[in-house]
mmCIF file of the C-alpha atoms, coordinates in Angstrom:
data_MODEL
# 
_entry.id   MODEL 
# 
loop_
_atom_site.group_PDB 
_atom_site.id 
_atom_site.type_symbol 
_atom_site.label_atom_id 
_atom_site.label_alt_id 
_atom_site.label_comp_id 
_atom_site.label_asym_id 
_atom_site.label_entity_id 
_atom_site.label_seq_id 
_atom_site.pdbx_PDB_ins_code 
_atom_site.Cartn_x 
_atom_site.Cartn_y 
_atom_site.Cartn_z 
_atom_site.occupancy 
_atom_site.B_iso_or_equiv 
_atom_site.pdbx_formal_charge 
_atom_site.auth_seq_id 
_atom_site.auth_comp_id 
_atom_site.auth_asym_id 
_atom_site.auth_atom_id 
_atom_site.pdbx_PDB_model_num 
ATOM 1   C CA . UNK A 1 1   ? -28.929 -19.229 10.161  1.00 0.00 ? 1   UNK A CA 1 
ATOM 2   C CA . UNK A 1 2   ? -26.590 -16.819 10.797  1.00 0.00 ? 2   UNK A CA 1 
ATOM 3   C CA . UNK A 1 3   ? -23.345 -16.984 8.070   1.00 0.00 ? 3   UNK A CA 1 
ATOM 4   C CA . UNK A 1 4   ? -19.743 -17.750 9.184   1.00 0.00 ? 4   UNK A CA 1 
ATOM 5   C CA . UNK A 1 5   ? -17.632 -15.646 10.826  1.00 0.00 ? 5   UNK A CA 1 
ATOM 6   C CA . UNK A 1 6   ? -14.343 -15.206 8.417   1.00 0.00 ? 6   UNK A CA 1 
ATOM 7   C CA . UNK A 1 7   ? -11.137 -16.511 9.939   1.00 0.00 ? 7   UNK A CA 1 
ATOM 8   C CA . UNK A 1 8   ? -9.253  -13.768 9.497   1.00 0.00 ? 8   UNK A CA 1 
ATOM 9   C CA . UNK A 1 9   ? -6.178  -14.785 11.678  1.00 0.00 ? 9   UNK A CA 1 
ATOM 10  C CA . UNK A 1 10  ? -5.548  -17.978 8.913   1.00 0.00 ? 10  UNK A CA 1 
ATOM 11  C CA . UNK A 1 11  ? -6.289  -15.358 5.933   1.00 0.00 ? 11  UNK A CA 1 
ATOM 12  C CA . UNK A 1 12  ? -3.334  -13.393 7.618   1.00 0.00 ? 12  UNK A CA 1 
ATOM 13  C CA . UNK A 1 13  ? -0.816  -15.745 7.882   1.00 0.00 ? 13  UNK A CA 1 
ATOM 14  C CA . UNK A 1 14  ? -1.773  -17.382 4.454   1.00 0.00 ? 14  UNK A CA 1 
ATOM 15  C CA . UNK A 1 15  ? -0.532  -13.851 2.948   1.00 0.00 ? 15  UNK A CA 1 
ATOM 16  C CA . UNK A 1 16  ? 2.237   -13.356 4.755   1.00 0.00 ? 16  UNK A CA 1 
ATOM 17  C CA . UNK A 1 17  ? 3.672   -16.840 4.321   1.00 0.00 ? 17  UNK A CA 1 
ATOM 18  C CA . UNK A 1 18  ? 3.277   -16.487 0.821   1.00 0.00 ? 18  UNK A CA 1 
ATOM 19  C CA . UNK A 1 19  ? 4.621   -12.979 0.351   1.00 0.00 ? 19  UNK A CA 1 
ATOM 20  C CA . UNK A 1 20  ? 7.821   -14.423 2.828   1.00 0.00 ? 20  UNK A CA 1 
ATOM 21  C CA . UNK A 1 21  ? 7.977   -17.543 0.639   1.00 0.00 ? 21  UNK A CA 1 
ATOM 22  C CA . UNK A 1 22  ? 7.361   -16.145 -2.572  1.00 0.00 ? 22  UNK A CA 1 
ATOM 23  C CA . UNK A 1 23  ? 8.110   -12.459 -3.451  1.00 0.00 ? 23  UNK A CA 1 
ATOM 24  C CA . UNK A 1 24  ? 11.212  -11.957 -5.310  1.00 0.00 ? 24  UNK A CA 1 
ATOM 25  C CA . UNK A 1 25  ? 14.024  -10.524 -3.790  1.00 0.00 ? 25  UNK A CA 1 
ATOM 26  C CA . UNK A 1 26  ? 14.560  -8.022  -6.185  1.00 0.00 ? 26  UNK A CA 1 
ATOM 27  C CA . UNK A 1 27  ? 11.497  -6.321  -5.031  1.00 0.00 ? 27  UNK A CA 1 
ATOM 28  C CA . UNK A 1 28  ? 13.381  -4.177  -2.422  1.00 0.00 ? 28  UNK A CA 1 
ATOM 29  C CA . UNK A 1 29  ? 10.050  -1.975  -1.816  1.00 0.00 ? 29  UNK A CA 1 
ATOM 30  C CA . UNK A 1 30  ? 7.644   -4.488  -2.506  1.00 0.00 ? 30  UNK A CA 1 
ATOM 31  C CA . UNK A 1 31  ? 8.508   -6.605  0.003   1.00 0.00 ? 31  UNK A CA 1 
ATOM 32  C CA . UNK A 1 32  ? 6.735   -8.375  3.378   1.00 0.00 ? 32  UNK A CA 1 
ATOM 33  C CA . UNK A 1 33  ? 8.013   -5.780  5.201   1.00 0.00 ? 33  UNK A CA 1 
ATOM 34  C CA . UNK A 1 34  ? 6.080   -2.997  3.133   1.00 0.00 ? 34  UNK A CA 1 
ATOM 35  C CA . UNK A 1 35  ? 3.169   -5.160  4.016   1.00 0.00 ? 35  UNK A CA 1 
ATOM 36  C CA . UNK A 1 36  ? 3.827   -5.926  7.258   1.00 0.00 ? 36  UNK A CA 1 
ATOM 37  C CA . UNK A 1 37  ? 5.296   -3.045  8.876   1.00 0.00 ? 37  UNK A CA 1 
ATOM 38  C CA . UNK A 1 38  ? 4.139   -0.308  6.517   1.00 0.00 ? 38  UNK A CA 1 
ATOM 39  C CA . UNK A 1 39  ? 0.967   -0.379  4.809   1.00 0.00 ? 39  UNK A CA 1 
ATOM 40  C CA . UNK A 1 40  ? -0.918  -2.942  7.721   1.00 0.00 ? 40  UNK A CA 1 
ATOM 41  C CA . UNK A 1 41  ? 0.116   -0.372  10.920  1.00 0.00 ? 41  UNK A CA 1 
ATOM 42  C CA . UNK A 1 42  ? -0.998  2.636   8.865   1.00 0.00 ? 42  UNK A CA 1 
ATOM 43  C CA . UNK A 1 43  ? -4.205  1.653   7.497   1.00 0.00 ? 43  UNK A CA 1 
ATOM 44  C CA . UNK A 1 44  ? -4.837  0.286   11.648  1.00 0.00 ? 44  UNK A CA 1 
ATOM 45  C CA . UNK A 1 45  ? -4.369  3.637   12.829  1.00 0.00 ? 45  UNK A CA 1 
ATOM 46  C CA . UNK A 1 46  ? -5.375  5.225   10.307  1.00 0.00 ? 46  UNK A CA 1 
ATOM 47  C CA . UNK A 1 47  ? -9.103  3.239   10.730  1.00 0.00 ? 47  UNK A CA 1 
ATOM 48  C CA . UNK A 1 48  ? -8.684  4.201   14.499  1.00 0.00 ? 48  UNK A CA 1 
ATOM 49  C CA . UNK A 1 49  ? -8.713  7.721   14.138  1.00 0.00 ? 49  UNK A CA 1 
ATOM 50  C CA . UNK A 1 50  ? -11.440 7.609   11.127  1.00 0.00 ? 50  UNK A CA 1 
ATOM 51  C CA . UNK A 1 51  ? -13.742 5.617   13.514  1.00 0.00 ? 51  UNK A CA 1 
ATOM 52  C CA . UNK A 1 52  ? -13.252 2.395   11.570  1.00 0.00 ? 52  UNK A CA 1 
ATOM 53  C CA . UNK A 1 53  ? -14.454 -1.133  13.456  1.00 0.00 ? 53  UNK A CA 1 
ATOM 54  C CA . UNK A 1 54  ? -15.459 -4.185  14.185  1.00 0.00 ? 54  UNK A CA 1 
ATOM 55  C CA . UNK A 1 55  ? -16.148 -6.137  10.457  1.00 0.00 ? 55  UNK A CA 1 
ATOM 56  C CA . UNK A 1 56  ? -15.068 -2.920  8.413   1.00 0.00 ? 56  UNK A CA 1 
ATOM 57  C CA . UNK A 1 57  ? -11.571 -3.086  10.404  1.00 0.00 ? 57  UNK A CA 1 
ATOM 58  C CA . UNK A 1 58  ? -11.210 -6.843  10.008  1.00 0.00 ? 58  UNK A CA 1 
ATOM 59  C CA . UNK A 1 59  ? -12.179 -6.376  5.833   1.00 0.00 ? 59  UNK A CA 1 
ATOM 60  C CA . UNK A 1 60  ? -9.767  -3.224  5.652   1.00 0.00 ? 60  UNK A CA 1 
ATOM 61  C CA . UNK A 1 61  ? -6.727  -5.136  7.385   1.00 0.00 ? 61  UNK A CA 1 
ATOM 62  C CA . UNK A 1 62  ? -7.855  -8.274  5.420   1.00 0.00 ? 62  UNK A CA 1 
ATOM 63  C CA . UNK A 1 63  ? -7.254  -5.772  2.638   1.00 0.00 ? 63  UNK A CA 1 
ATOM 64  C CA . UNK A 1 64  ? -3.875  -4.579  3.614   1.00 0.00 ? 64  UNK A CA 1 
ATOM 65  C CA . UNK A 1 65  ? -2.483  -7.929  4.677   1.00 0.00 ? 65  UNK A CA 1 
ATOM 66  C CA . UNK A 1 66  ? -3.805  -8.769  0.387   1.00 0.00 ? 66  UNK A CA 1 
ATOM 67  C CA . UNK A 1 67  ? -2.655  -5.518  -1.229  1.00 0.00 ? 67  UNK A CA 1 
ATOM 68  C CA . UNK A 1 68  ? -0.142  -6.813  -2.719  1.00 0.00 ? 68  UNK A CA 1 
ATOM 69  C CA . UNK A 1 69  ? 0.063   -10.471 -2.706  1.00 0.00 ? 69  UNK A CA 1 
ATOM 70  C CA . UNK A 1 70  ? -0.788  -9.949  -6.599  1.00 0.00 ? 70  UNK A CA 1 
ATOM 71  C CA . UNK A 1 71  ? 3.504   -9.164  -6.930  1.00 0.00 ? 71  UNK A CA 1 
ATOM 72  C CA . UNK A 1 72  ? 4.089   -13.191 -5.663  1.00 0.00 ? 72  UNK A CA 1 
ATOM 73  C CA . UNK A 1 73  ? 3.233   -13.755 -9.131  1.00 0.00 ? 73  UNK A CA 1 
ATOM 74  C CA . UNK A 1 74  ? 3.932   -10.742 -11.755 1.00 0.00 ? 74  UNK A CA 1 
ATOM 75  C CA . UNK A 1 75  ? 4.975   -6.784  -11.301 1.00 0.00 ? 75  UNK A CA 1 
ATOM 76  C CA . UNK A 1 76  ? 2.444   -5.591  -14.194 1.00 0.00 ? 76  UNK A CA 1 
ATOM 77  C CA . UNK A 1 77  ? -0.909  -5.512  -13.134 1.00 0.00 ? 77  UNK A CA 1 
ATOM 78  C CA . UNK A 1 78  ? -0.225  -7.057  -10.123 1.00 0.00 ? 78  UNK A CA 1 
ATOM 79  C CA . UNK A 1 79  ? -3.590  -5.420  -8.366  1.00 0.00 ? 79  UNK A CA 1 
ATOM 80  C CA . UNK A 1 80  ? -5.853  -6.772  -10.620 1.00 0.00 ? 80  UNK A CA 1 
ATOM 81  C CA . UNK A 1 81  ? -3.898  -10.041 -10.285 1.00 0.00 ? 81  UNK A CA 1 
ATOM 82  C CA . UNK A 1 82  ? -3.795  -9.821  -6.273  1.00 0.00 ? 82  UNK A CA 1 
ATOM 83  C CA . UNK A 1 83  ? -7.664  -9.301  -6.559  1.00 0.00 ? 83  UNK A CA 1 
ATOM 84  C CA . UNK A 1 84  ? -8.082  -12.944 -8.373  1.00 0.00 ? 84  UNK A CA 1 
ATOM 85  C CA . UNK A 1 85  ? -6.052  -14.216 -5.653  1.00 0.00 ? 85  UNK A CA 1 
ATOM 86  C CA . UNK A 1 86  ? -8.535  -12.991 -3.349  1.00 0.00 ? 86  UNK A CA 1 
ATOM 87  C CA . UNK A 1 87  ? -11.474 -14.070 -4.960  1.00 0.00 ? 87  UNK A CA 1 
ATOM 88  C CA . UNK A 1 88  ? -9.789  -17.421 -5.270  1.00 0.00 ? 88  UNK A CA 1 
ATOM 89  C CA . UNK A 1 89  ? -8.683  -17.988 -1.841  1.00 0.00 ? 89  UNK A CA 1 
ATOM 90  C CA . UNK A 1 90  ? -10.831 -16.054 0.689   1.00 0.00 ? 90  UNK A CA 1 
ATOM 91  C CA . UNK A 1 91  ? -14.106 -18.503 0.385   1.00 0.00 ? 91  UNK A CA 1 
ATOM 92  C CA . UNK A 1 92  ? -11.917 -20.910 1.861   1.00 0.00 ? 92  UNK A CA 1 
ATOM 93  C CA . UNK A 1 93  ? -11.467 -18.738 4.729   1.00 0.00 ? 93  UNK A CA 1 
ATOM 94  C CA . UNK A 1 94  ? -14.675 -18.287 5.108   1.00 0.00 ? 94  UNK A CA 1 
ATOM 95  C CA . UNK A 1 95  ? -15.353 -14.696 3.501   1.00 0.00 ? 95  UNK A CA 1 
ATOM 96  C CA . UNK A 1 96  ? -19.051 -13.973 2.000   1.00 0.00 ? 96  UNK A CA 1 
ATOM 97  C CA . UNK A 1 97  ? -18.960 -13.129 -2.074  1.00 0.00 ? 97  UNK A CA 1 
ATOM 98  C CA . UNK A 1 98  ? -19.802 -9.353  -0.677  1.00 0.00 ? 98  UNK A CA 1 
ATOM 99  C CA . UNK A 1 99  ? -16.943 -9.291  1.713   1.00 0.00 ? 99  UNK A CA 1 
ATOM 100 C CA . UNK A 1 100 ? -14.634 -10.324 -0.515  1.00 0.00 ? 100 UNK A CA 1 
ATOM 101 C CA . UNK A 1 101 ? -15.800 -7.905  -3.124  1.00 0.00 ? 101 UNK A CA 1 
ATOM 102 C CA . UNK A 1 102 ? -15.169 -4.408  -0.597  1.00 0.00 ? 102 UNK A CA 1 
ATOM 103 C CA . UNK A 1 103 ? -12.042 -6.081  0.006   1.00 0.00 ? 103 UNK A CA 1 
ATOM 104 C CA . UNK A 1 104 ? -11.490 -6.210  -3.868  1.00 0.00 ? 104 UNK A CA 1 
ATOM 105 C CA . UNK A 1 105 ? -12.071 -2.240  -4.115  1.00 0.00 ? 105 UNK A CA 1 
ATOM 106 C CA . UNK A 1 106 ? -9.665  -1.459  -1.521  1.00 0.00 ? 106 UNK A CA 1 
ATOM 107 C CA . UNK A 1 107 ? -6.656  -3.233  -3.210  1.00 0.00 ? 107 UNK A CA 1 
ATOM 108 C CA . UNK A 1 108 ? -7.850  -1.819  -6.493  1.00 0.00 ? 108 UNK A CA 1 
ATOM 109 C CA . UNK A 1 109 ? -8.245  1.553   -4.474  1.00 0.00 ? 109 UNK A CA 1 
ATOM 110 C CA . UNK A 1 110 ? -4.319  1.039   -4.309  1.00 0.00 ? 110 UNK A CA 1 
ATOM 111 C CA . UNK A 1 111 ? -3.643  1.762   -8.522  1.00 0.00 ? 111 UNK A CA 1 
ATOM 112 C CA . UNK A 1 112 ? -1.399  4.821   -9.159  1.00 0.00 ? 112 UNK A CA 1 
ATOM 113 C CA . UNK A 1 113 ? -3.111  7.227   -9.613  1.00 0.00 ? 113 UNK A CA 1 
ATOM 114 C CA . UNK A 1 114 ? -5.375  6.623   -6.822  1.00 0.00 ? 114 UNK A CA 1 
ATOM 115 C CA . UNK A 1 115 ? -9.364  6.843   -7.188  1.00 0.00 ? 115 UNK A CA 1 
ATOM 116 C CA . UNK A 1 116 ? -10.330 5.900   -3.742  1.00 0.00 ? 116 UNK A CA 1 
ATOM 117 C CA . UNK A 1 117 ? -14.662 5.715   -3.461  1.00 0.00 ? 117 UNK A CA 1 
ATOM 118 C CA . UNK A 1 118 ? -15.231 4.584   0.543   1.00 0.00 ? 118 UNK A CA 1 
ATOM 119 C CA . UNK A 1 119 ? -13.586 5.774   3.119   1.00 0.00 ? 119 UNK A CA 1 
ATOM 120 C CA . UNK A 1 120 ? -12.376 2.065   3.655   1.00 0.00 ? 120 UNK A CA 1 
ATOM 121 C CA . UNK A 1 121 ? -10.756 2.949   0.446   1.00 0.00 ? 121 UNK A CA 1 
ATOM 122 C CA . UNK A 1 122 ? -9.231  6.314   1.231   1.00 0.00 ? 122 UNK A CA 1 
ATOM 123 C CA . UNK A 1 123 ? -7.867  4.450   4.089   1.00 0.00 ? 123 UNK A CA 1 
ATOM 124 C CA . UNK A 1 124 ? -5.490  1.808   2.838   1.00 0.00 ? 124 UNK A CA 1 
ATOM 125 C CA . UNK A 1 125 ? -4.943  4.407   -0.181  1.00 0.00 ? 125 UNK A CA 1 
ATOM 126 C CA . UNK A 1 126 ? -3.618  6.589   1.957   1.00 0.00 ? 126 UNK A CA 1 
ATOM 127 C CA . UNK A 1 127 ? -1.691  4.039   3.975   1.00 0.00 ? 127 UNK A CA 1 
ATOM 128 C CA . UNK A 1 128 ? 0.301   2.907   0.503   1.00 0.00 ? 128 UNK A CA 1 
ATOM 129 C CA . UNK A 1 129 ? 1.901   5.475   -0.017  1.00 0.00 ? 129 UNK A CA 1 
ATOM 130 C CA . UNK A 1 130 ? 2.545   6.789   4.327   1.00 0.00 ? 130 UNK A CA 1 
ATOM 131 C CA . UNK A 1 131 ? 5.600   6.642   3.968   1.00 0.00 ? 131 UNK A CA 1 
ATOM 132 C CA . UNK A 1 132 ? 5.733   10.014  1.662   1.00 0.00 ? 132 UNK A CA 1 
ATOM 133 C CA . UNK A 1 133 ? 4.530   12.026  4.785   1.00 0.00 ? 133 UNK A CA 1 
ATOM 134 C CA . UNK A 1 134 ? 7.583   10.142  6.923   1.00 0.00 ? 134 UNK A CA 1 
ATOM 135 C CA . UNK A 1 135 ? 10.528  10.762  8.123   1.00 0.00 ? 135 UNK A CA 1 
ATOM 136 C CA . UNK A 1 136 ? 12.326  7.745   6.848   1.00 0.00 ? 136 UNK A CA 1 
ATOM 137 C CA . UNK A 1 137 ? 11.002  8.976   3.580   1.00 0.00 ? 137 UNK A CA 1 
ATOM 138 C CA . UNK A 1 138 ? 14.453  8.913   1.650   1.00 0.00 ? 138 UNK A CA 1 
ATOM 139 C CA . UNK A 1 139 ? 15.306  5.255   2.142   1.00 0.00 ? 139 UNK A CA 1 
ATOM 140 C CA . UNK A 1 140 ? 11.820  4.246   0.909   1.00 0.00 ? 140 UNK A CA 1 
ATOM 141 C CA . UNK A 1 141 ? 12.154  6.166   -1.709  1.00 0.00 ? 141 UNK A CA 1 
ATOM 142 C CA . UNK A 1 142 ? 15.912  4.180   -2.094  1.00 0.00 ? 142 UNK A CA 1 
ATOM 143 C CA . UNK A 1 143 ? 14.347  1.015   -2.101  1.00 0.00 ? 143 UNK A CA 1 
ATOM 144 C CA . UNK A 1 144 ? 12.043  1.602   -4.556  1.00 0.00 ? 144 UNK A CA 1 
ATOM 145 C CA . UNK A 1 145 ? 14.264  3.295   -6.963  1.00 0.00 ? 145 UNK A CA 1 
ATOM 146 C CA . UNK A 1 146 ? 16.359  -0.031  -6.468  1.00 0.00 ? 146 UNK A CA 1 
ATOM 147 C CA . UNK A 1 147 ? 14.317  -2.193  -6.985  1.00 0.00 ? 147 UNK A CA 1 
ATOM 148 C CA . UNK A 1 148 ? 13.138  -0.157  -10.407 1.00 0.00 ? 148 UNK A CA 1 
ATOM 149 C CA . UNK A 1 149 ? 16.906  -0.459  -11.568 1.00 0.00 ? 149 UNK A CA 1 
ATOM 150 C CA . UNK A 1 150 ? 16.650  -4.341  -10.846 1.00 0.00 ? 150 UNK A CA 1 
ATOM 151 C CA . UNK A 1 151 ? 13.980  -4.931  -13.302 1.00 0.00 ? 151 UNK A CA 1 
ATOM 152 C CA . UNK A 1 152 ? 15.683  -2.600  -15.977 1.00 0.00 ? 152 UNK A CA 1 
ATOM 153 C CA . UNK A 1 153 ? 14.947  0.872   -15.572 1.00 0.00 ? 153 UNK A CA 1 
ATOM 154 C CA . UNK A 1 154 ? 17.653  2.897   -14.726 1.00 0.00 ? 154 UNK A CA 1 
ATOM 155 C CA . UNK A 1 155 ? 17.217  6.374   -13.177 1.00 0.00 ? 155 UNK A CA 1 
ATOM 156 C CA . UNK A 1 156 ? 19.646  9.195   -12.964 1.00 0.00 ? 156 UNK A CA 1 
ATOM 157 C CA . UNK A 1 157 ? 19.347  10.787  -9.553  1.00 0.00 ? 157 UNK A CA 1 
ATOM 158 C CA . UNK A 1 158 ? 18.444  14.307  -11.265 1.00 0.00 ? 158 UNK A CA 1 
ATOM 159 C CA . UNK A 1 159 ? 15.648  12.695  -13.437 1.00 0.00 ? 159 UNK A CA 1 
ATOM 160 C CA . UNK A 1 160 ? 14.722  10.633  -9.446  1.00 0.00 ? 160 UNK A CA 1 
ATOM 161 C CA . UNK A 1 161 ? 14.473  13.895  -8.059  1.00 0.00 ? 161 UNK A CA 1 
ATOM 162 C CA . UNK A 1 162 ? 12.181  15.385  -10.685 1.00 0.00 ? 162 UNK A CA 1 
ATOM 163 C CA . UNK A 1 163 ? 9.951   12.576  -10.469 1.00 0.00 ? 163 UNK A CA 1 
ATOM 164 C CA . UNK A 1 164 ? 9.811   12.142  -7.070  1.00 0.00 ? 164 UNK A CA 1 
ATOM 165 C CA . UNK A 1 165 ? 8.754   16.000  -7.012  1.00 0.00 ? 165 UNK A CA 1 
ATOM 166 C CA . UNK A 1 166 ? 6.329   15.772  -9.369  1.00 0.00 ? 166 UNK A CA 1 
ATOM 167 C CA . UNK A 1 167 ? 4.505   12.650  -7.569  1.00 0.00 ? 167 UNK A CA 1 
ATOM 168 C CA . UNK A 1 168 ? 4.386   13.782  -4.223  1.00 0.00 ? 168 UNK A CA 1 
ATOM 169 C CA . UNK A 1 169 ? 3.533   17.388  -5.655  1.00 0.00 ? 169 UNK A CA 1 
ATOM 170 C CA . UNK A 1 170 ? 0.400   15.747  -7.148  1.00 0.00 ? 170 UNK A CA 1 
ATOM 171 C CA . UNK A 1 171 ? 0.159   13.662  -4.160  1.00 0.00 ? 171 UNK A CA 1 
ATOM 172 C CA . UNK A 1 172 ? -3.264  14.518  -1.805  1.00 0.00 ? 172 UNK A CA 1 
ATOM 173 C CA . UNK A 1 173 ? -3.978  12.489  1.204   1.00 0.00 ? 173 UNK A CA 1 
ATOM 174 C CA . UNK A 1 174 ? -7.691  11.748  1.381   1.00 0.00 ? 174 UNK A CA 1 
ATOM 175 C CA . UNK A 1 175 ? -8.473  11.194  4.787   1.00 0.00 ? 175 UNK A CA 1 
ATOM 176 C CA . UNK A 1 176 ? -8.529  13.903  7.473   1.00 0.00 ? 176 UNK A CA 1 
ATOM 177 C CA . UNK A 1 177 ? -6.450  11.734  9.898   1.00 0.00 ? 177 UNK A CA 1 
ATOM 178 C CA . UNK A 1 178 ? -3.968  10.951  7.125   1.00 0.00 ? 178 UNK A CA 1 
ATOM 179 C CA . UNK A 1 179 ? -3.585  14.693  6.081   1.00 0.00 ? 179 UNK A CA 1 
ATOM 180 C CA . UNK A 1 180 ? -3.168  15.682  9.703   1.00 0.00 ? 180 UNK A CA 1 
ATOM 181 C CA . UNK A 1 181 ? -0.287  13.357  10.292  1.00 0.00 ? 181 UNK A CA 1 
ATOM 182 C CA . UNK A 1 182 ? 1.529   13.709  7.232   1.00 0.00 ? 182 UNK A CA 1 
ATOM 183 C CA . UNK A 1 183 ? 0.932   16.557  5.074   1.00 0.00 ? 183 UNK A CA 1 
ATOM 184 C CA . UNK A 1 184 ? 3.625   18.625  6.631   1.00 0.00 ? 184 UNK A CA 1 
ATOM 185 C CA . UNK A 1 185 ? 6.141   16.028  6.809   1.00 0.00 ? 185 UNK A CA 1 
ATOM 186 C CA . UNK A 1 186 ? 5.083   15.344  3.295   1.00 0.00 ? 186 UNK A CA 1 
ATOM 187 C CA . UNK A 1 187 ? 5.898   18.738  2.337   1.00 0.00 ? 187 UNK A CA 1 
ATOM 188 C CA . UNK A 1 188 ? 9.175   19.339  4.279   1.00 0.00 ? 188 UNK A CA 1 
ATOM 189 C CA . UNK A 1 189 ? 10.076  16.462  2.229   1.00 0.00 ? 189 UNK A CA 1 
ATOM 190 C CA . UNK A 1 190 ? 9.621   17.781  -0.804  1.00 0.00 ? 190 UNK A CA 1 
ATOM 191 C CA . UNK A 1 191 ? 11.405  20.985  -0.015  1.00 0.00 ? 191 UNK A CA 1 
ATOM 192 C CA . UNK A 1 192 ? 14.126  18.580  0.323   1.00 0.00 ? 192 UNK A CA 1 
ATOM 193 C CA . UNK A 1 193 ? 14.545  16.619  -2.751  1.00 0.00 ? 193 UNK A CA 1 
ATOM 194 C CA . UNK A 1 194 ? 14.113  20.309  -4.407  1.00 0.00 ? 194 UNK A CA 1 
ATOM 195 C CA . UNK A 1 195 ? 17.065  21.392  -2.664  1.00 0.00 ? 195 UNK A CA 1 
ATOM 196 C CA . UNK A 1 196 ? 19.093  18.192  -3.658  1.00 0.00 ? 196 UNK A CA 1 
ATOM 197 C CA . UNK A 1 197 ? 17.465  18.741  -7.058  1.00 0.00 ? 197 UNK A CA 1 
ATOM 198 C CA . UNK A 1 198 ? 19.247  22.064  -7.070  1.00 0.00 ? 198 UNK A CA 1 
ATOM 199 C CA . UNK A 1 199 ? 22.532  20.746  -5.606  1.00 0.00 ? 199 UNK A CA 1 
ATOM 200 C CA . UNK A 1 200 ? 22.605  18.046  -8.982  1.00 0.00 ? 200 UNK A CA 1 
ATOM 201 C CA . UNK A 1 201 ? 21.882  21.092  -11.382 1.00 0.00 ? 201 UNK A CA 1 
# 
């Protein structure tokens, strides 16, 4: 008997109704758009490129549509959190035990720092954090400095520069495809905040 095909459309829309419904406001990078219109269209073409398909694509989006539904209900340790939703929720959707536990290592693939072990993985690590190799790099890194002062912890913008620096310095892309369309962006980038950096000294 062959096993049940997962609905993966229903598993969709059950995350983003309840990141819509239920993510605080004050998470001003963390939010359904991040999801949605970030991390989702990167790790798609991202898998494109990397010759990622049929089940593997529908797991790895199933993955980024999940990475961080964990936030809906607490910031700390919110990946280990999102992967008990997961486990919770996806049999109902019809998701195998083994499906749903490669779908488990790519949101824990997602934990700063990142220790990506399948390409899967490398994939929707690297798609986290696109937005380091874009151009509309600045506000995302706005958002999330925002929504760090909103739960407490205020940053100077010398001491957001530094850190910033530091992260992105440290920061390798695993995949080829990622590296290709990002790196230098990535790097022009932080030539940037070094020269702001320098303009705060």
């Amino acid at each position: 008997m062959m096993a049940a095909k997962p609905d993966f459309e229903t598993a969709k829309n059950y995350a983003l109704r309840r990141l819509d419904q239920e993510l605080s406001p004050l998470l001003t990078y963390h939010s359904l758009a991040h999801t949605r219109d970030e991390v989702v269209l990167a790790a798609e073409r991202l898998a494109a490129l990397e010759g990622i398909a049929s089940e593997d694509l529908m797991l790895l989006s199933t993955a980024a549509y999940f990475h961080d539904i964990g936030f809906t209900i607490q910031r700390e340790n919110h990946e280990a959190v999102g992967i008990q939703v997961v486990q919770q929720v996806l049999p109902g959707f019809g998701y195998s035990s083994r499906q749903i536990q490669i779908i488990g290592g790519m949101i824990q693939a997602t934990i700063i720092p990142q220790a990506p072990h399948t390409l899967m993985e490398e994939i929707i690590a690297d798609a986290d954090l696109d937005s380091l190799g874009r151009e509309d790099f600045w506000p995302r890194s706005l958002a999330l400095r925002t929504e760090l002062a909103n739960f407490g912890e205020m940053i100077s913008d010398r001491a957001w520069y530094e850190r910033q620096i530091r992260f992105m310095s440290g920061l390798q892309y695993f995949t080829a495809s990622a590296r290709a369309m990002r790196e230098a962006q990535k790097q022009a980038n932080i030539a940037w905040l070094v020269e702001r950096l320098a303009a705060a000294s």
